[in-house]
C-alpha positions in Angstrom: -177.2 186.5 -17.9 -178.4 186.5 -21.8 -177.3 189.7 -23.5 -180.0 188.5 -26.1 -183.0 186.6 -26.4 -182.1 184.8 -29.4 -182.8 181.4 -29.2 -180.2 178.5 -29.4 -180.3 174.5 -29.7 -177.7 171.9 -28.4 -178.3 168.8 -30.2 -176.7 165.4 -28.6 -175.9 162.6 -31.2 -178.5 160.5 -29.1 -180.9 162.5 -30.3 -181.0 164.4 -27.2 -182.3 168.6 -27.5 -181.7 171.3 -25.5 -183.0 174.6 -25.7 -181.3 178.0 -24.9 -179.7 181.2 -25.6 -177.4 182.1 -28.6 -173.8 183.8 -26.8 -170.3 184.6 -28.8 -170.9 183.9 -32.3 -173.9 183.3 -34.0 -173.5 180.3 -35.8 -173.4 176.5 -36.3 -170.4 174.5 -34.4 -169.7 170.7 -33.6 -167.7 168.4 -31.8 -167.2 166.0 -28.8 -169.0 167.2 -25.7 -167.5 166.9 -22.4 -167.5 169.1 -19.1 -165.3 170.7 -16.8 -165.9 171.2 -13.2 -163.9 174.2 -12.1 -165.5 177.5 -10.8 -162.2 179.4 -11.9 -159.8 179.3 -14.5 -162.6 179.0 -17.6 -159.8 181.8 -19.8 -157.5 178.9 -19.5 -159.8 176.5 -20.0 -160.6 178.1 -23.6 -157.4 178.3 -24.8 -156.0 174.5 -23.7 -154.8 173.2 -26.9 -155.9 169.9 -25.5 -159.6 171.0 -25.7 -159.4 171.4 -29.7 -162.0 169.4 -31.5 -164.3 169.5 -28.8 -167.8 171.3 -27.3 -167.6 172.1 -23.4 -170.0 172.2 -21.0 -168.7 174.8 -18.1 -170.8 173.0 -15.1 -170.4 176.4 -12.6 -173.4 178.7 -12.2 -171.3 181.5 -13.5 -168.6 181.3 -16.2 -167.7 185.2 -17.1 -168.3 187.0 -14.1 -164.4 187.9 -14.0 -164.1 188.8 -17.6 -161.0 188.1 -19.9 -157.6 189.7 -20.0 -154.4 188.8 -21.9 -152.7 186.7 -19.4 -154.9 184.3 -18.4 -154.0 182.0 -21.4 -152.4 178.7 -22.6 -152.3 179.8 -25.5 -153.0 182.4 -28.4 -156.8 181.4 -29.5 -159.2 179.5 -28.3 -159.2 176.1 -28.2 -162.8 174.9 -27.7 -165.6 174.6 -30.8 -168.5 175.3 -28.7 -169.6 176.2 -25.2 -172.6 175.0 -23.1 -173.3 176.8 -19.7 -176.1 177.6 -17.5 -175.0 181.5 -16.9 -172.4 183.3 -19.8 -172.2 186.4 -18.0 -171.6 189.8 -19.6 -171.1 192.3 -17.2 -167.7 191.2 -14.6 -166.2 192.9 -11.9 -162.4 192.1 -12.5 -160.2 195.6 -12.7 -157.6 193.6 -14.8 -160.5 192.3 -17.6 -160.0 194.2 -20.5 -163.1 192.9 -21.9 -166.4 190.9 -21.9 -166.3 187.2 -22.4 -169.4 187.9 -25.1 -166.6 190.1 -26.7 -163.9 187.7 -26.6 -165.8 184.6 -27.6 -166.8 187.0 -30.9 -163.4 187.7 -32.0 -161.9 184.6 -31.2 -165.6 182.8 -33.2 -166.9 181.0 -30.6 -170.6 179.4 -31.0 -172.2 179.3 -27.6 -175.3 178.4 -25.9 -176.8 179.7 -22.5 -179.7 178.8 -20.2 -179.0 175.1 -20.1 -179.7 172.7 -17.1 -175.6 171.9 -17.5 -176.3 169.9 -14.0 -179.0 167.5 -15.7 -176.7 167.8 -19.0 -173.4 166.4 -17.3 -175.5 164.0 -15.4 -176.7 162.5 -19.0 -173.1 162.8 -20.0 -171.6 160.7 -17.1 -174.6 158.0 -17.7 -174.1 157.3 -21.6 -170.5 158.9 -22.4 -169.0 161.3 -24.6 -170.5 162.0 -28.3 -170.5 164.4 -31.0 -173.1 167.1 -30.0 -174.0 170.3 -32.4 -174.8 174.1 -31.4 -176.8 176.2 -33.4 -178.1 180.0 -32.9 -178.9 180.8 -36.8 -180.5 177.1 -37.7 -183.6 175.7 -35.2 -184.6 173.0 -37.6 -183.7 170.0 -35.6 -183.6 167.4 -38.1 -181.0 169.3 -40.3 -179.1 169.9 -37.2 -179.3 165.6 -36.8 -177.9 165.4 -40.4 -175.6 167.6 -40.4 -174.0 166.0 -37.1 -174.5 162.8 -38.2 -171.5 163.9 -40.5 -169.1 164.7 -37.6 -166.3 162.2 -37.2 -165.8 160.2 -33.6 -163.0 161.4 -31.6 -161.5 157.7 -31.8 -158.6 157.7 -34.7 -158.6 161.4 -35.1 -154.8 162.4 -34.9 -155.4 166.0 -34.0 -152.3 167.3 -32.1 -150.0 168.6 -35.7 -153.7 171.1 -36.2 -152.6 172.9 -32.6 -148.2 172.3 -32.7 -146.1 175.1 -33.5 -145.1 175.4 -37.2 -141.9 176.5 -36.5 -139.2 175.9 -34.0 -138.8 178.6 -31.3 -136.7 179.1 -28.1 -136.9 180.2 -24.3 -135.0 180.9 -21.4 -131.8 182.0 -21.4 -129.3 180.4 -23.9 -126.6 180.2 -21.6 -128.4 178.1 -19.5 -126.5 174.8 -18.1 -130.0 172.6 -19.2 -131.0 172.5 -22.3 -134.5 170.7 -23.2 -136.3 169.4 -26.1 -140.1 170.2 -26.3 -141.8 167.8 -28.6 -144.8 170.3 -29.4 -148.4 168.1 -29.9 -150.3 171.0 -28.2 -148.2 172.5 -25.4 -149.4 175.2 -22.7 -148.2 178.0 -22.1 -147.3 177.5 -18.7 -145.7 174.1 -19.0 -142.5 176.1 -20.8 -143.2 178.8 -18.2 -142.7 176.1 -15.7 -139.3 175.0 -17.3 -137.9 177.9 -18.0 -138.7 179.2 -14.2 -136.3 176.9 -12.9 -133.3 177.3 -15.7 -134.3 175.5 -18.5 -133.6 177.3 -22.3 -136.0 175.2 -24.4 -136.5 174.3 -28.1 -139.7 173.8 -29.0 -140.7 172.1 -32.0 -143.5 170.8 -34.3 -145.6 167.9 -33.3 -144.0 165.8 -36.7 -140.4 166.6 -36.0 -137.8 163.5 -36.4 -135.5 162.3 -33.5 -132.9 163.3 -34.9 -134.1 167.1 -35.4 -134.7 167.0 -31.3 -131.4 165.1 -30.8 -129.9 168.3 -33.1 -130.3 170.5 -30.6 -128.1 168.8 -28.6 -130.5 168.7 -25.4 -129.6 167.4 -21.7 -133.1 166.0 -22.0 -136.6 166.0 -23.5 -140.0 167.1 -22.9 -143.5 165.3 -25.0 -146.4 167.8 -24.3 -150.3 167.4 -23.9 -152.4 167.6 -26.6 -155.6 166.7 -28.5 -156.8 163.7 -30.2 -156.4 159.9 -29.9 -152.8 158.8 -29.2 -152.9 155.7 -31.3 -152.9 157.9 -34.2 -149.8 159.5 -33.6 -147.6 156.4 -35.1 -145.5 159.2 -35.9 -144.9 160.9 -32.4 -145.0 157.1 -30.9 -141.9 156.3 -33.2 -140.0 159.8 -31.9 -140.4 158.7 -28.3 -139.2 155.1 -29.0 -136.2 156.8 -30.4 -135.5 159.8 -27.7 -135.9 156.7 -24.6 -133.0 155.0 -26.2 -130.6 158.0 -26.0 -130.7 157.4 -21.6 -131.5 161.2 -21.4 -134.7 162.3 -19.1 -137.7 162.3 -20.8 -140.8 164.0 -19.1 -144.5 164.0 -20.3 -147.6 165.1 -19.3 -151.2 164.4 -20.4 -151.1 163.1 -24.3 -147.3 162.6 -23.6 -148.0 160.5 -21.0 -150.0 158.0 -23.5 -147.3 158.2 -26.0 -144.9 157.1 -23.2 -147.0 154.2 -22.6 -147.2 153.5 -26.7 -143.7 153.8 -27.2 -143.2 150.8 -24.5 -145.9 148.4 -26.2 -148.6 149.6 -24.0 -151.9 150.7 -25.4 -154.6 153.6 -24.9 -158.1 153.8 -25.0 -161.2 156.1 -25.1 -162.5 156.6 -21.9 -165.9 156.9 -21.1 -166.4 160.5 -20.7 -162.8 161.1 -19.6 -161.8 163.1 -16.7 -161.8 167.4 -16.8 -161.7 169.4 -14.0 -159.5 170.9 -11.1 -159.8 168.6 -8.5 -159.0 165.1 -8.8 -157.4 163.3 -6.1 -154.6 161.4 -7.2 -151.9 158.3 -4.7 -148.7 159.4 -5.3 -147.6 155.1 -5.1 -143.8 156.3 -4.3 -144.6 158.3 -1.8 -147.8 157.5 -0.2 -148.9 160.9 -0.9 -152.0 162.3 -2.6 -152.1 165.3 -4.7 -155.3 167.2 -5.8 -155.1 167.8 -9.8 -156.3 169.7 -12.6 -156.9 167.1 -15.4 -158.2 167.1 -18.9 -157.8 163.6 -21.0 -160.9 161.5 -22.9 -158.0 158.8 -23.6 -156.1 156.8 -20.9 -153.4 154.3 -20.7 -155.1 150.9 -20.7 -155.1 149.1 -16.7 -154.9 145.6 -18.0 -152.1 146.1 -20.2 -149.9 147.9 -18.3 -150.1 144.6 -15.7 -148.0 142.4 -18.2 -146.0 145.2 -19.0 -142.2 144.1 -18.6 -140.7 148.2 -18.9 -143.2 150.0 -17.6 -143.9 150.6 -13.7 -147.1 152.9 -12.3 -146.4 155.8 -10.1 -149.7 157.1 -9.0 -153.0 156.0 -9.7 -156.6 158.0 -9.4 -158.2 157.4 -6.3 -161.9 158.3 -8.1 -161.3 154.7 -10.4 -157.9 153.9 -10.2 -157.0 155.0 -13.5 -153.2 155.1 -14.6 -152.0 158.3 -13.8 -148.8 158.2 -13.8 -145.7 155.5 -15.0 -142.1 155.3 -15.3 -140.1 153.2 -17.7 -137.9 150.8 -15.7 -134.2 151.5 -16.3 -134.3 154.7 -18.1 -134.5 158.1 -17.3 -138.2 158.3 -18.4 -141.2 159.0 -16.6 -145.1 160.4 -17.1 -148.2 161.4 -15.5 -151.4 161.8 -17.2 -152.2 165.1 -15.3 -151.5 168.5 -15.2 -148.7 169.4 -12.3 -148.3 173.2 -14.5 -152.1 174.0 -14.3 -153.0 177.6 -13.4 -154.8 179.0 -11.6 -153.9 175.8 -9.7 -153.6 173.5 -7.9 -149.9 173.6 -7.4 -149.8 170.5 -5.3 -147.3 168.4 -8.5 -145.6 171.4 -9.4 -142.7 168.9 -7.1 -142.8 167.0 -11.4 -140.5 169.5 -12.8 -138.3 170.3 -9.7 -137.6 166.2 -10.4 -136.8 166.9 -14.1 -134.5 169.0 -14.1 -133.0 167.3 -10.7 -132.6 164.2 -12.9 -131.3 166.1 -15.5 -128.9 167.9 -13.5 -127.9 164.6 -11.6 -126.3 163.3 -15.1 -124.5 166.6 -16.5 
């Protein structure tokens, strides 16, 4: 529950107000709100480079109770500008925590707010959609707090995935390895290269901006285009890159924001989705197969339905059985495929870890 009584306001762009508890960092934040389901994994959640730009609403009772250690992680910092939950615990009963999530959300200057109906607030979230929202546990004057968000830029057209890449190359896994991938870095997890270089792979991986031909330098058996943040169609930069790395016949795999710039690099657009889809279990058909698969997602943009019908080089793999969203394509006589969810996610499921056992298959079926 609260460590403090100091009062906290969540403002909504539709003039919406909520009233609560100041957690983390006192301060002022903004961004896009959106929610996530899942009773577990919130450490991971945090630090999801795809979460960057963007206010989160934790819809469990309890987000904390377990604590924070220095594993559970996709990456270095946190990811998230705000967070929204009914109960930020303190106190947590995990021997492996090595400190409070009050603590960490401090250091790593985190605004929070506590003490919210975050079951009535997702419910208005689902109803009119994603929007810009502001947090505030040192200002309480509500039309400032308007203003002041008023300011915030949409989500649409921000090209946000070079603010969480790498800014320099790095490798992992064993350089001696027989398969030697490409990672195309717009806001990669952790456990995606963890997932690679589990079954072989040495990787590269490099800055969201890089060229083609820097990738092709490294003389890879195939190539990787990460998750991320922000609105695809303002990558015309990473869009160009995959155009490029499809022609070479080499497999290319991508996941989440990789997934849409699959899609653009074959004429096919994105949009903004309502309130997108974030959370741990979302059942997804498996259309080569027959199969369905329970996933861990987190995307506000999605490949567009309609377009995708006249699409002459593009076929869909698997579909979301909650509104038969694209989740998943292949481009038709290359080595290329895509799915807009997360097969790596931890603490799980593990149900499309299967994706990268038929990466490197593909890979290892042309060397």
């Amino acid at each position: 529950m609260a460590h403090s009584q100091q009062p906290a306001l969540l403002v909504l762009a539709d003039g919406t107000v909520c009233k609560g508890f100041a957690f983390g960092k006192i301060g002022t934040t903004t961004g896009e709100i959106c929610f996530n389901t899942g009773m577990t994994g919130y450490q991971e959640v945090f630090t999801d480079p795809s979460y960057y730009g963007q206010v989160l609403i934790m819809n469990n009772v309890h987000i904390g109770n377990y604590g924070v250690n220095g594993a559970d992680k996709e990456s270095e910092t946190v990811k998230i500008k705000g967070l929204i939950a009914r109960n930020l615990e303190e106190k947590f009963s995990r021997y492996q925590a090595v400190e409070s999530l009050n603590d960490y959300l401090v250091k790593q200057n985190v605004v929070a707010i506590e003490g919210v109906d975050t079951r009535a607030l997702v419910e208005h979230v689902r109803t009119k959609g994603a929007m810009n929202c502001i947090i505030s546990s040192d200002n309480s004057d509500v039309e400032f707090l308007k203003k002041q968000l008023a300011e915030v830029p949409s989500m649409d057209g921000l090209e946000l995935a070079s603010l969480v890449s790498t800014e320099k190359e790095y490798e992992l896994g064993d350089p001696n390895a027989a398969i030697k991938v490409s990672v195309l870095d717009c806001g990669v997890k952790y456990n995606i290269l963890e997932c690679l270089v589990r079954r072989g792979v040495h990787v590269r991986v490099h800055p969201a901006k890089t060229s083609a031909a820097r990738l092709k330098e490294f003389n890879p058996d195939g190539y990787f285009i990460s998750n991320g943040p922000g609105d695809p169609a303002a990558m015309g930069y990473a869009v160009e890159t995959v155009k490029e790395i499809i022609q070479e016949d080499k497999p290319v795999f991508g996941i989440c924001l990789g997934h849409q710039l699959l899609a653009l690099a074959n004429g096919v657009s994105t949009f903004k989705m309502h309130h997108g889809h974030r959370g741990v279990n979302h059942p997804v058909k498996n259309l080569v197969t027959g199969k369905c698969e329970i996933t861990t997602q987190n995307h506000g943009f999605g490949v567009d339905p309609e377009a995708i019908k006249n699409s002459a080089h593009l076929e869909i793999t698997h579909i979301n059985l909650n509104d038969n969203s694209i989740e998943g394509i292949k481009v038709k006589g290359k080595p290329a495929f895509s799915v807009q969810y997360h097969p790596e996610s931890t603490p799980g499921p593990h149900d499309s870890r299967y994706l990268f056992d038929d990466f490197v298959k593909m890979i290892e079926d042309r060397l």
